[in-house]
C-alpha positions, 0 to 999 in steps of 0.5 A: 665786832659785835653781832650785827642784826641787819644787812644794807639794801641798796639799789642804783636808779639807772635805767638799761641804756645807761651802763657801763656794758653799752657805753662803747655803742650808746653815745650819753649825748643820746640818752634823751632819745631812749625811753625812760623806763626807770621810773616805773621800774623803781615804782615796782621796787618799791612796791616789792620792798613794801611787800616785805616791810623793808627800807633800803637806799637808793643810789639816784642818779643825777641825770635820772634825779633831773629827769625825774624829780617827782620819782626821787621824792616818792623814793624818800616819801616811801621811807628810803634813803636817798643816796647819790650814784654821780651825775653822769654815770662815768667811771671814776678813773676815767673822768679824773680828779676834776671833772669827778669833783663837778659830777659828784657836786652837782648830783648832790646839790640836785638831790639836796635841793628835791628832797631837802636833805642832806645826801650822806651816802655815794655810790661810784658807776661801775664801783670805780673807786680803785687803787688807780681813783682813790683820789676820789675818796679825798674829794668825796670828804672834802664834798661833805659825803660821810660814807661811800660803797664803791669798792669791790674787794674782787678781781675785775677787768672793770672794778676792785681791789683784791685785797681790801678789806671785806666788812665796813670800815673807816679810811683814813685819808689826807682829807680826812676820814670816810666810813666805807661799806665794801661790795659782799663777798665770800672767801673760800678755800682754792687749790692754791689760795683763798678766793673771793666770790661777789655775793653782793646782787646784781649781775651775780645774782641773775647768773647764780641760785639765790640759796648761793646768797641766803647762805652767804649772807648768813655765815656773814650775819653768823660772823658778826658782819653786815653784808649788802645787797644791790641791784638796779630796777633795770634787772627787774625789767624783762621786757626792756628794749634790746641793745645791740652791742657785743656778746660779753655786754649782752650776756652781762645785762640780759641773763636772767632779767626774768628770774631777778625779782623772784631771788631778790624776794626771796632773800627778802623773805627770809634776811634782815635789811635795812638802809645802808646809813643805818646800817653803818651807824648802828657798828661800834667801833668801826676798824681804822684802815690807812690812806692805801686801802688794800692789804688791811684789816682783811 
């Protein structure tokens, strides 16, 4: 592959009570008593990518894009790509091959119609798209999205397929084909294997030193690959009202709220980006993986 300028900026516009880590103690039917605070989270965002002169995609919501319309046409005013992240954020393998098709149909029309574009890109809750949903693929074709980035070649007890391959590719599928840009991660030498570690953003980012990214990215960039960075407007959001769930959720959503905008400026400061779309369309030659995913072109 030929030397690649430029990493993916992305960003999933949920807001905190919407997770994955809390869905066991906040019931969706309830989300409307909760406060909204992703609008102007994601004001502050893109103020921070203003400040850097960078562009990213933005994976809207559906139920945020219905709650908040005006947010996602100054997302797109603002120069970013809109993208979708599903309706109701519900994990892929859960919800099944139906009502994941009616999740997905929805978010998009509404994005459609806000912004009056066509939506290319999806992102699934959680990166849900694993070797039990990769169903999910067919339907995302056959629903006229042209790429996707939900899968997390990592070990998880939510996500991931291990051995999928690591850097953008093409999958092939009985419904046709898909550009994938897979979550970022490293691969290091183990005492017994080679592992993989998530550099991608997010919860990894608050939990680790930003300089554990910068450089990871930069042996990407080295090796001729993009990496992708995300996170949520939520991470930004130190003053966020407190859930009470468990100790794993907690410890999962609230480390280091306070030190996250500070690393993403930092990675900013010194890392190309541009908005994922873009990214992909600017890679000759993109490899061809087969219906299975995993095991290929690692």
């Amino acid at each position: 592959m030929s030397a690649v300028a430029r990493n993916a900026l992305t960003v999933d516009v949920e807001d905190y009570f919407q997770v994955t880590a809390f869905e066991r103690v906040i019931d969706p039917a309830t989300w409307d008593r909760y406060p909204l605070r992703v609008g102007d989270n994601s004001l502050r965002v893109l103020d921070l990518f203003d400040r850097y002169g960078v562009k990213g995609t933005f994976f809207v919501l559906g139920w945020v894009a219905r709650r908040d319309p005006d947010l996602v046409r100054r997302i797109r005013q603002r120069g970013h790509e809109i993208a979708c992240h599903g309706f109701g954020h519900q994990l892929v393998y859960r919800i099944g091959p139906e009502a994941f098709r009616l999740d997905i149909r929805n978010a998009k029309a509404l994005l459609e119609d806000i912004t009056g574009e066509a939506v290319c890109g999806y992102r699934a809750p959680s990166y849900s798209i694993t070797a039990r949903s990769l169903w999910a693929l067919d339907i995302l074709m056959e629903e006229g999205f042209s790429y996707d980035s939900s899968i997390f070649p990592i070990m998880h007890d939510i996500y991931g397929i291990p051995d999928a391959p690591r850097f953008p590719y093409v999958i092939s599928r009985p419904s046709g084909t898909i550009r994938e840009f897979p979550i970022s991660t490293v691969q290091v030498r183990g005492f017994f294997r080679d592992l993989r570690l998530p550099v991608g953003g997010g919860g990894y980012l608050r939990l680790l030193p930003a300089v554990w990214f910068r450089q990871a990215f930069l042996r990407m960039n080295r090796g001729g690959h993009p990496g992708v960075l995300y996170f949520h407007p939520w991470e930004i959001d130190p003053d966020q009202p407190r859930i009470k769930a468990g100790f794993r959720s907690r410890f999962r959503h609230y480390l280091n709220l306070d030190r996250m905008e500070g690393r993403i400026a930092s990675l900013l400061s010194v890392l190309p980006f541009a908005p994922m779309g873009q990214v992909l369309a600017e890679i000759p030659d993109l490899p061809l993986v087969g219906k299975g995913v995993g095991g290929a072109c690692r």
